[in-house]
N, C-alpha and C positions, 0 to 999 in steps of 0.2 A: 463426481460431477465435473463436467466439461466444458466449456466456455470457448467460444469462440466470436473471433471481432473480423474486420478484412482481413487485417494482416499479421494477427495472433490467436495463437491458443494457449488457452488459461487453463492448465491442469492441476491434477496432486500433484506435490512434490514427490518423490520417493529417492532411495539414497544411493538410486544408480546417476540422480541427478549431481552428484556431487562433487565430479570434476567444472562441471559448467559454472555450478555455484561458487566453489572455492573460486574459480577464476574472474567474478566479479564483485567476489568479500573479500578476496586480499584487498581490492585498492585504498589507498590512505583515502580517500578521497566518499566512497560510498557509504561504510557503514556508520563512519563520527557524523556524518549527514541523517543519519536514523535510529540516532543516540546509542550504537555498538562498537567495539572496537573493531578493524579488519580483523579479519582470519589470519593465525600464524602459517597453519599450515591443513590438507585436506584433512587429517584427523578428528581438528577442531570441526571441521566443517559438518563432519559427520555426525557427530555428537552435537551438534544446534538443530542438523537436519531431524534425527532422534528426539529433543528434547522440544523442537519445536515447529516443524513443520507436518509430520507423521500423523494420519490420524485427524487434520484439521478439515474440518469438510468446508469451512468457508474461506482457505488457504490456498489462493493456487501457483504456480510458474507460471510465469510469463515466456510462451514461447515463439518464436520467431515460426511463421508459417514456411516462410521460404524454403529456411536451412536447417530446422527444427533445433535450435541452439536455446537453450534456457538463457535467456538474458537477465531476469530476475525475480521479484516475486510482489504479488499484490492479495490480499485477504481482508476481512472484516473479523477484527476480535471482539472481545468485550473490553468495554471500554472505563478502566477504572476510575473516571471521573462522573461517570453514569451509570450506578451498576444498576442495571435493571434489563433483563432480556431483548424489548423491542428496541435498546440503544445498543448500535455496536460502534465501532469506531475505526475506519477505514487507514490500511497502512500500505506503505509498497520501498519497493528499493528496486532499484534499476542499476547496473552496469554501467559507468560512467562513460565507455565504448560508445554508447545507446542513445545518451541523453542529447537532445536536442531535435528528435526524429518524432515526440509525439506518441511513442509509445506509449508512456507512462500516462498520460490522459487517455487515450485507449483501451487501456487495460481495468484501468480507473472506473471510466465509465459505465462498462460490462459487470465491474462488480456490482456496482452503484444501484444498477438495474437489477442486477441481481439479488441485493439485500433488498429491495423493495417489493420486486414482484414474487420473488420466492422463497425471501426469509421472512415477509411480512414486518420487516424493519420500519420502524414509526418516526427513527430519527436515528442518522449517520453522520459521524463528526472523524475532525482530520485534527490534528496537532503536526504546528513544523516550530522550529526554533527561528526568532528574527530575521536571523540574516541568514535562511535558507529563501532565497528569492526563487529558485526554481521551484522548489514544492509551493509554495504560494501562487506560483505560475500553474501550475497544474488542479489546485485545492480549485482557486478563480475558475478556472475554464471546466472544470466539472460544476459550477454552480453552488457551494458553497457561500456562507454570511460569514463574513468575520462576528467574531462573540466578543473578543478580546483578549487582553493579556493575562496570563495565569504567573504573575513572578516568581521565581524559584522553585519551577515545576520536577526539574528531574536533574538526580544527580549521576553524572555522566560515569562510562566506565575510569575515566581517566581522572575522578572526584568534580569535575566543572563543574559548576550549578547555573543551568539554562532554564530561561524562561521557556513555556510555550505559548505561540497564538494559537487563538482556541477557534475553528469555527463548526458551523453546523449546515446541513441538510435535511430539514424536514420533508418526510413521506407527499406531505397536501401540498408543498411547493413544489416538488420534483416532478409530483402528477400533472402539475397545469401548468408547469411548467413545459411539459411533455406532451401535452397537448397541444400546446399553441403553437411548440415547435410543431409536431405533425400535420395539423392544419394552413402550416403555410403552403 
């Protein structure tokens, strides 16, 4: 499955992607932002791409239309604080190069739509850590409720024990939500 927004296409991963990826998993800066350590080196990269993006049908790269450059990745997993099929729970990582250009709520969005209208998703939730203000920035402008805080949610590669905020997207708001927008 393929996705597409103006200014990106949202595909498989596969592990000829893997120069593109390592090149925005090393940064110190990206993966501690999405509770992983950077990548040592493309090997590592490979074996994450194997272990976890292969095979994911609600999984995709985030790629640049212009230059066709994988910038990052956006997907719906299951979500182990809801296990229940029609809850998934919405993740992404973007290239620190990237951020600030909107991509990530672009990308965001398309899935959004996509677990609604074509996974039949009944309720789509996001987790960021406190003091990730940009994911919060992007959670917001996709339409997310804050739920609240979950204290001592997940322990970091590096042992840290981070809270997460919790929010949610319900299916019946996101429709008339989507309405209304479309009606203007």
């Amino acid at each position: 499955m393929t996705l597409e927004t103006e200014r990106l296409i949202l595909r498989p991963i596969t592990k000829e992607d893997a120069d593109d990826i390592y090149e925005y998993s090393r940064s110190p800066v990206v993966g501690p932002n999405a509770g992983w350590k950077p990548h040592a080196n493309k090997k590592e990269t490979l074996m994450i791409i194997e272990e976890i993006f292969l095979e994911q049908e609600n999984v995709f790269g985030i790629v640049l239309k212009e230059t066709g450059k994988m910038i990052g990745s956006v997907g719906l997993i299951s979500d182990p604080k809801r296990e229940y099929g029609s809850a998934k729970m919405l993740g992404y990582a973007i290239g620190d190069l990237y951020w600030g250009n909107g991509y990530t709520t672009e990308a965001s969005l398309a899935v959004i739509d996509y677990g609604f209208q074509e996974r039949y998703c009944h309720l789509i939730t996001a987790y960021c850590y406190p003091e990730n203000d940009r994911s919060k920035r992007v959670i917001a402008k996709c339409g997310f409720e804050y739920e609240g805080t979950l204290k001592c949610a997940e322990k970091l590669f590096n042992g840290e024990v981070k809270d997460h905020q919790c929010f949610a997207l319900f299916a019946e708001k996101y429709e008339n939500d989507s309405l209304v927008e479309n009606n203007k």
